[in-house]
VMD Tcl script that draws the C-alpha trace (Angstrom):
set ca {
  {0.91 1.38 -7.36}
  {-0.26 5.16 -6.38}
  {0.80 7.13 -3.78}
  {-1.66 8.59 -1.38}
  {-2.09 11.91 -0.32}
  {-4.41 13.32 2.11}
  {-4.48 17.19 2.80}
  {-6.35 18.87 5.07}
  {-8.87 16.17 6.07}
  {-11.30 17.52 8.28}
  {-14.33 15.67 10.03}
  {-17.05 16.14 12.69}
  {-19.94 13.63 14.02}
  {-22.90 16.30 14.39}
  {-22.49 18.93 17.04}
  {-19.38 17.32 18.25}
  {-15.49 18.58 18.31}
  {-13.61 17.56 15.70}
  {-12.45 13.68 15.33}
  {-10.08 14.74 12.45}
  {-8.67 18.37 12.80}
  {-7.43 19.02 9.09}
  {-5.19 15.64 8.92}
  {-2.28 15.31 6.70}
  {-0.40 12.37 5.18}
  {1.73 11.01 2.50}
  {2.88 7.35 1.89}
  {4.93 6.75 -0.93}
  {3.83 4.30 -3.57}
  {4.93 0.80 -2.94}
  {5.07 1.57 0.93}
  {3.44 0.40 3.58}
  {2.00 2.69 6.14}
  {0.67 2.17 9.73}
  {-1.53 4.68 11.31}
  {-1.01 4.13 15.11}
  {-3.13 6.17 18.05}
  {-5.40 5.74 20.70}
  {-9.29 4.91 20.48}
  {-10.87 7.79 19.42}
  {-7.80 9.69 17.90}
  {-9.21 9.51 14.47}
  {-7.78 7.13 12.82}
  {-10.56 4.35 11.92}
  {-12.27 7.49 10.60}
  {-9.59 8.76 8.54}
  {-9.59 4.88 6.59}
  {-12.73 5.11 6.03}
  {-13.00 8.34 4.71}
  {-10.11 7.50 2.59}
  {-12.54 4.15 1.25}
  {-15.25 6.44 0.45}
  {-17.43 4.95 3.18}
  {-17.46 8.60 4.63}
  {-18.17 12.48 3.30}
  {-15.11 15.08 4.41}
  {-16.30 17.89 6.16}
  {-12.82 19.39 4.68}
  {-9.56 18.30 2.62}
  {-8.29 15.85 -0.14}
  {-7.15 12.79 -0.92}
  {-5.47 11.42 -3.75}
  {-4.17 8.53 -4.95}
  {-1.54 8.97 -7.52}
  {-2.61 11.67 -9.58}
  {-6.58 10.92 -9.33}
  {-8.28 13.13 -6.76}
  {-10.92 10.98 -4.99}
  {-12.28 13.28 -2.51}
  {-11.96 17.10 -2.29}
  {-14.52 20.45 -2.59}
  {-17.99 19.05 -3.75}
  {-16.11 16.16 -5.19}
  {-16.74 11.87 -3.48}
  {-16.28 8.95 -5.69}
  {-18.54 6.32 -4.53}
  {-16.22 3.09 -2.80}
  {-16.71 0.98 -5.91}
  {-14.90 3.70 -7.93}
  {-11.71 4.48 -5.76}
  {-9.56 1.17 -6.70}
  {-8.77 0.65 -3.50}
  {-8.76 -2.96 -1.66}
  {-10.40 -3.24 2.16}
  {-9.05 -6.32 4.56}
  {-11.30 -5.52 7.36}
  {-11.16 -7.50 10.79}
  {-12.07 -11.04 10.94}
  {-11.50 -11.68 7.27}
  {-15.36 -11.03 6.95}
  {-15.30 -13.53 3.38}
  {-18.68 -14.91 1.99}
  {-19.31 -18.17 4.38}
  {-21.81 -19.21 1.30}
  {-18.79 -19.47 -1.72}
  {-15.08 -21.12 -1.62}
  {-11.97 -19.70 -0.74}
  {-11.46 -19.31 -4.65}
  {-15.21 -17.50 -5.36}
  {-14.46 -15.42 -2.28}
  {-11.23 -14.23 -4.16}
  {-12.52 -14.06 -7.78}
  {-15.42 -11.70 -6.39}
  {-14.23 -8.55 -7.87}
  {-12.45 -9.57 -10.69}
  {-15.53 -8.73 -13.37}
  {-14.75 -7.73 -16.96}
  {-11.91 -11.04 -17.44}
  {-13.17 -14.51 -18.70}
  {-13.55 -17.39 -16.93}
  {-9.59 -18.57 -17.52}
  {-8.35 -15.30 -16.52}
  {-10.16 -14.85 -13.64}
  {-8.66 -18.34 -12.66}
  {-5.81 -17.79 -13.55}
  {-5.70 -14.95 -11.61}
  {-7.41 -16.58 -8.28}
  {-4.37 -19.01 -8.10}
  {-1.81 -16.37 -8.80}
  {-3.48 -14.52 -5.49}
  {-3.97 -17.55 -3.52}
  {0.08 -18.64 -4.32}
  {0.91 -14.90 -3.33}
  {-0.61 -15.68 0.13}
  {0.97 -19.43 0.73}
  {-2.75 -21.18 0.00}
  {-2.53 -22.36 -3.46}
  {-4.62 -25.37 -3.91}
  {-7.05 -23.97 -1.30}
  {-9.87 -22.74 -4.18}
  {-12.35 -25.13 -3.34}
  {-12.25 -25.39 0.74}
  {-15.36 -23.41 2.60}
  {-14.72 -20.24 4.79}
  {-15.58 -22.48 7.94}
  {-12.71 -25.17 6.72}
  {-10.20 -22.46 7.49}
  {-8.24 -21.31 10.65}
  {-8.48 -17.35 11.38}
  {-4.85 -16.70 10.10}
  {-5.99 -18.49 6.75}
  {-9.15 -16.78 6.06}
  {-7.35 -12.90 7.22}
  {-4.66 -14.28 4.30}
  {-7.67 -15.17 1.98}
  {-9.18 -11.45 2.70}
  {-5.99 -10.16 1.40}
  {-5.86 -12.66 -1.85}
  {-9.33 -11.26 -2.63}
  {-8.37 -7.20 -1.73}
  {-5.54 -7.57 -4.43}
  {-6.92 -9.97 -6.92}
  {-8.39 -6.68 -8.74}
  {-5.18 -4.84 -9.02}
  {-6.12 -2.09 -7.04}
  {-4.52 1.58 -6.35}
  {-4.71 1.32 -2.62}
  {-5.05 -1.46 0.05}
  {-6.15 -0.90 3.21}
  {-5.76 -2.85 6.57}
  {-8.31 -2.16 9.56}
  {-7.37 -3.93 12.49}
  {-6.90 -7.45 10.78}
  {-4.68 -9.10 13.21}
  {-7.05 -8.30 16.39}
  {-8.72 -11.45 16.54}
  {-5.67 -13.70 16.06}
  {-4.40 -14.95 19.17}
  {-1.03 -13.40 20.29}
  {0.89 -16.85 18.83}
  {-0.87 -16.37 15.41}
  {-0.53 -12.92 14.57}
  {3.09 -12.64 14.66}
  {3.33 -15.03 11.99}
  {-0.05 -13.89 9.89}
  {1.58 -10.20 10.07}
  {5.09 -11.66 8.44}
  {2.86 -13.30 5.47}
  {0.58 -9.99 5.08}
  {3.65 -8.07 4.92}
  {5.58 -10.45 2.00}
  {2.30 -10.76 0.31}
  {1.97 -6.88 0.21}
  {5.46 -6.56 -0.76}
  {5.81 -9.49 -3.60}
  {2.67 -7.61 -4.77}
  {4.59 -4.25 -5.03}
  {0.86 -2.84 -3.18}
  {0.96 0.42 -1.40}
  {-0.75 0.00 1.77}
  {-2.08 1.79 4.90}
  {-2.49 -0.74 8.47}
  {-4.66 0.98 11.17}
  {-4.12 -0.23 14.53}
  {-3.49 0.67 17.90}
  {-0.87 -1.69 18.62}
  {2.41 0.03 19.34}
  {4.49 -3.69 18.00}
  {2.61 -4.31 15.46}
  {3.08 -1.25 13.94}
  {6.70 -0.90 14.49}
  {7.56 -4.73 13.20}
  {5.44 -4.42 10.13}
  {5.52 -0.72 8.74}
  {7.84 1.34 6.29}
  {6.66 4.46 7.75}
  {4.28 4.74 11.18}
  {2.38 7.80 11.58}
  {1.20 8.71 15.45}
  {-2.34 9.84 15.56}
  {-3.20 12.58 18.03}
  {-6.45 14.47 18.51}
  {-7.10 14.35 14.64}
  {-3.37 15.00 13.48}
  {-1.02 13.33 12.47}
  {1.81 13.63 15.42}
  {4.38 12.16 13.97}
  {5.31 10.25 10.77}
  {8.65 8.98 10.36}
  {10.58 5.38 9.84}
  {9.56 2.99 12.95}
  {13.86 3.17 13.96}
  {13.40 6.99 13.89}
  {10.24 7.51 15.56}
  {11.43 5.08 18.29}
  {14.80 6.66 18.56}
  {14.11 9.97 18.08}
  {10.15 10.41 18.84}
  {9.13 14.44 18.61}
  {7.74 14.93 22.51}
  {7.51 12.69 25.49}
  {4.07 11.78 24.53}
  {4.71 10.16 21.28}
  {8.04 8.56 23.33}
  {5.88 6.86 25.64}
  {3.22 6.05 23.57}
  {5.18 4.17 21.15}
  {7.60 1.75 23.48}
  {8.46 2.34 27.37}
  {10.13 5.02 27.89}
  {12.33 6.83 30.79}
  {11.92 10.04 31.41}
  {13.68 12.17 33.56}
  {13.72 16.06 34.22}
  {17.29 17.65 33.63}
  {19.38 20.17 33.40}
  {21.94 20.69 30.65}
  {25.43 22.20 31.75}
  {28.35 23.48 29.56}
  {29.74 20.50 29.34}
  {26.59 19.94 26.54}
  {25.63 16.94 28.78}
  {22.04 16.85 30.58}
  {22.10 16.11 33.93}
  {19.80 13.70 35.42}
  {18.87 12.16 39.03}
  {21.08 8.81 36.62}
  {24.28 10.77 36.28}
  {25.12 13.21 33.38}
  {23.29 11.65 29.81}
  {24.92 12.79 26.59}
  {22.74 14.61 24.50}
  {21.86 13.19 20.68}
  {21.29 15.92 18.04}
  {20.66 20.18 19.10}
  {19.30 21.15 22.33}
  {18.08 24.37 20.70}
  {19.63 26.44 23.29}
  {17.45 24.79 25.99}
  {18.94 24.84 29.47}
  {16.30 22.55 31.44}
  {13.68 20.11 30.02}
  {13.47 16.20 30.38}
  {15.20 13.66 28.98}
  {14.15 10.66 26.90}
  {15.96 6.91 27.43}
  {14.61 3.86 26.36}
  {14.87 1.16 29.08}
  {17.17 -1.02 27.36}
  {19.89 2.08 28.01}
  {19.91 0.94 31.18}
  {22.17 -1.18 33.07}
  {22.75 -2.65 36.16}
  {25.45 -2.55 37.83}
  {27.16 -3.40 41.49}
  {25.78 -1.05 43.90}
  {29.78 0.42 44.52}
  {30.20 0.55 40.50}
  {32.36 3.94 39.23}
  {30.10 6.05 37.58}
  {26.43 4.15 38.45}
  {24.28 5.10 40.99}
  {22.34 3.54 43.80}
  {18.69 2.20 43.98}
  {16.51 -0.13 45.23}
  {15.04 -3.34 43.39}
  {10.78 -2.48 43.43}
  {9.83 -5.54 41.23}
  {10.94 -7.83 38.45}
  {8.74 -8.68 35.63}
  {10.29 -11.92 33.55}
  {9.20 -12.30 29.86}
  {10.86 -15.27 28.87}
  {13.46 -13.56 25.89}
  {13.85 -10.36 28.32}
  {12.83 -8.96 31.95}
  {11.62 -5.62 33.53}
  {13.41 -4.45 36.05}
  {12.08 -1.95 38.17}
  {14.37 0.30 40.31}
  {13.72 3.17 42.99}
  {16.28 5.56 42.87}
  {17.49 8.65 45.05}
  {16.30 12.10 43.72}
  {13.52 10.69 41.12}
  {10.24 10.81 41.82}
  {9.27 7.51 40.04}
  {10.96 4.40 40.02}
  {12.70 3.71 36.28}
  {12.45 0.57 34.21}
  {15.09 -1.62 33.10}
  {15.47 -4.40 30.55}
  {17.78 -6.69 31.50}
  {17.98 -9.79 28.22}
  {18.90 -13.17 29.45}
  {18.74 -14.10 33.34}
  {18.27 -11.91 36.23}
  {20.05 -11.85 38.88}
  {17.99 -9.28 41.22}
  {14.76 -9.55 43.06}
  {12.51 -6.85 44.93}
  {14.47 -5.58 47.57}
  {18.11 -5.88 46.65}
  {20.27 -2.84 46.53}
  {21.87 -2.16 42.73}
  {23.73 0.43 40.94}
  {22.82 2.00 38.06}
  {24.03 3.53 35.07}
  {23.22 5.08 31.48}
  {24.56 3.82 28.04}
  {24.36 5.82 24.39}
  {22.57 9.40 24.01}
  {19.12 10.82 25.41}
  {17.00 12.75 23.37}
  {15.93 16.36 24.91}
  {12.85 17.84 25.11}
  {11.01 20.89 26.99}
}
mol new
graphics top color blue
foreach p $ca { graphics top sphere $p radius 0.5 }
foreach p [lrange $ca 0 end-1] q [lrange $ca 1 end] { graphics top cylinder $p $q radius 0.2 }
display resetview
């Protein structure tokens, strides 16, 4: 296990601004990290500058105590220790599941390197798989194989590029829970780059926002959803309400919802906008004590949950609302309502 630590990473394409803008990020050995943005925040080309698939204009990274990029300094791929699983699983269609995953164990005998294929293939829930074919194998199978082989050598660092994306949506849920025990019975530290907002938050210790070649935002997935730095990271990483407000004396904002209690400093701010997620949202009887009034716009039903979607007085947009369990609304009716727990402030 080796932490990684990039300073200062710094990258341009040609005459072009900036993709990475003197990046920085830590992840603790043993964690796993996901780096979550946009297309063309940065991120794919942070990974593979951090493979050694890419020259740094600027910056370092380390893993552990081994500097593997810095000033007039790039060890080739082959010398980082680091372990890709790139998208589609991308194994050798020509050798078995258990070739594909012995590939980079050189140096051991032939026991050991057996031994060591069916310790990798147990890891990943496919032992007794060594001699099927690529092409035998459904896509959540071969992404789990692609992992068996990235950690059969041991290595420093493993990194994730987009491996879920060509799962379908019933798949990947459960692929992403065996990646993640695999990782973690493996005790592998671990970066997943992706630009899905769920996947990062259901799979990652630590999820670090991407914006315009920095790093926004790094923090536990509860914190950054809870307590996200600006509205932009808020609605980039879950739906979000936000609502301009003013804070009075009382140390409450107030909002076109009512007065919203305030979680942590307001740093002397007296206006800004308020951040509430939609599930601090109720509804209520249109007469209820302390709710106010609005109008029903639309109702989106999920099966587990529903969006509710609700035009009210003195806001220029309409606010969502997840109601779990049945609804009892449709577009059109009149409702009340009304705010539960703290908002976060911002300017």
């Amino acid at each position: 296990m080796n932490e990684l630590h990039i300073e200062g990473l710094t990258k341009s394409y040609g005459a072009s601004d900036p993709v990475l803008r003197g990046l920085e990020l830590t992840v603790p050995a043993g964690a796993l990290a996901a780096v979550l943005g946009p297309s063309g925040c940065g991120k794919t080309t942070m990974l593979r500058i951090v493979a050694g698939f890419l020259h740094a204009d600027a910056g370092t990274v380390r893993l552990g105590d081994r500097l593997v990029t810095g000033p007039r300094l790039h060890l080739p791929p082959e010398c980082r220790g680091i372990g890709i699983v790139p998208q589609e699983g991308a194994l050798f269609p020509h050798l078995s599941v258990g070739r594909n995953v012995a590939f980079g164990l050189r140096g051991l005998d032939r026991a050991e390197r057996r031994r060591r294929t069916e310790e990798m293939l147990e890891l990943v829930g496919l032992a007794g798989y060594d001699d099927r074919m690529p092409h035998e194998l459904s896509g959540g199978q071969q992404q789990r194989v692609s992992l068996a082989r990235a950690l059969a050598p041991r290595p420093g660092l493993v990194l994730l590029d987009e491996p879920f994306n060509a799962l379908d949506s019933a798949l990947r849920t459960g692929v992403r829970a065996d990646v993640r025990a695999a990782l973690r019975a493996a005790g592998a530290t671990a970066v997943l780059v992706t630009h899905d907002q769920q996947e990062a938050l259901s799979t990652a210790d630590l999820v670090a926002v991407v914006r315009d070649g920095q790093v926004a935002q790094c923090d536990t997935p509860q914190e950054l959803y809870r307590r996200p730095a600006d509205p932009w990271i808020a609605d980039f990483v879950g739906d979000a309400v936000l609502l301009p407000a003013t804070v009075h004396h009382d140390g409450r904002a107030h909002t076109a919802l009512g007065p919203v209690p305030l979680t942590g400093a307001t740093d002397g701010l007296r206006t800004g906008t308020v951040l509430l997620r939609p599930e601090q949202l109720r509804l209520t009887g249109p007469d209820t004590e302390g709710a106010v009034t609005g109008k029903v716009t639309d109702v989106r039903y999920y099966g587990h949950d529903a969006m509710v979607t609700v035009a009210v007085e003195g806001h220029d947009a309409p606010v969502d609302i997840r109601v779990a369990g049945p609804v009892g609304v449709r577009p059109g009716d009149e409702t009340g309502v009304r705010v539960d727990g703290e908002g976060a402030l911002h300017p």
